[in-house]
N, C-alpha and C positions, 0 to 999 in steps of 0.2 A: 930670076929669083927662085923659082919653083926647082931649077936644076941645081941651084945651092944645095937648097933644103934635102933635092933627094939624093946627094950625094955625101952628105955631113949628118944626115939622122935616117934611123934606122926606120923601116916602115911603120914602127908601132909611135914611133917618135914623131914621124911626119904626122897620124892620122890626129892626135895628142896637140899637135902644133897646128893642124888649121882650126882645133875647137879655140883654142888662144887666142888665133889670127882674128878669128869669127867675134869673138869677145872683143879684142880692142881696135875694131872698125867700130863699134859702138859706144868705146870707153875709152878714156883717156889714158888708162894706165892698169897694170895689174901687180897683183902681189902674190907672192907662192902660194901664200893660205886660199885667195882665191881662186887663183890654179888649180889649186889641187879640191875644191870642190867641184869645180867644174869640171874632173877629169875625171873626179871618182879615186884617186890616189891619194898615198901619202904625200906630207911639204914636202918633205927631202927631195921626194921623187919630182915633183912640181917645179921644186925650185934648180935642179939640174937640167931639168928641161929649159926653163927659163935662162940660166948659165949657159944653156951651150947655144940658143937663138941670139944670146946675146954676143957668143965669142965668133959666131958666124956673117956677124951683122943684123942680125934680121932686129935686135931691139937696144936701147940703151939703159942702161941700170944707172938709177941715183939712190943715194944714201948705203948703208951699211945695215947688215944681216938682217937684224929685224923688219926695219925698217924701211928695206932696200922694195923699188918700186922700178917695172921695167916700164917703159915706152916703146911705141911701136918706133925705129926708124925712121926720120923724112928722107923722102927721096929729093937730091937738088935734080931740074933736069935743065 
């Protein structure tokens, strides 16, 4: 999984991406606005992060723009 991440995001994206990661081992879910305080960025910036964890695999997104809430992944094994 780690070799996804550091081949599909840029170094400032992966450091960005384990504070996330770090957050929803403890949460169920995230939202851009909370992203992006926990990152110190703007939503936009937040929520493209979260887009592209999503288009990788690493999360799954429900609902639409505002609204919209990523999850981490389950692994089947």
């Amino acid at each position: 999984m780690s070799e996804l991440v550091s081949e599909s995001m840029s170094e400032l994206e992966e450091q960005r991406w384990e504070i996330v990661a770090a957050y929803l081992a403890e949460h169920e879910a995230v939202n851009s606005t909370v992203a992006a305080e926990l990152l110190g960025v703007h939503t936009k910036t937040a929520a493209r992060l979260l887009l592209k964890a999503e288009n990788i695999g690493l999360l799954l997104s429900y609902g639409k723009t505002r609204n919209k809430i990523y999850k981490k992944k389950q692994c089947i094994i």
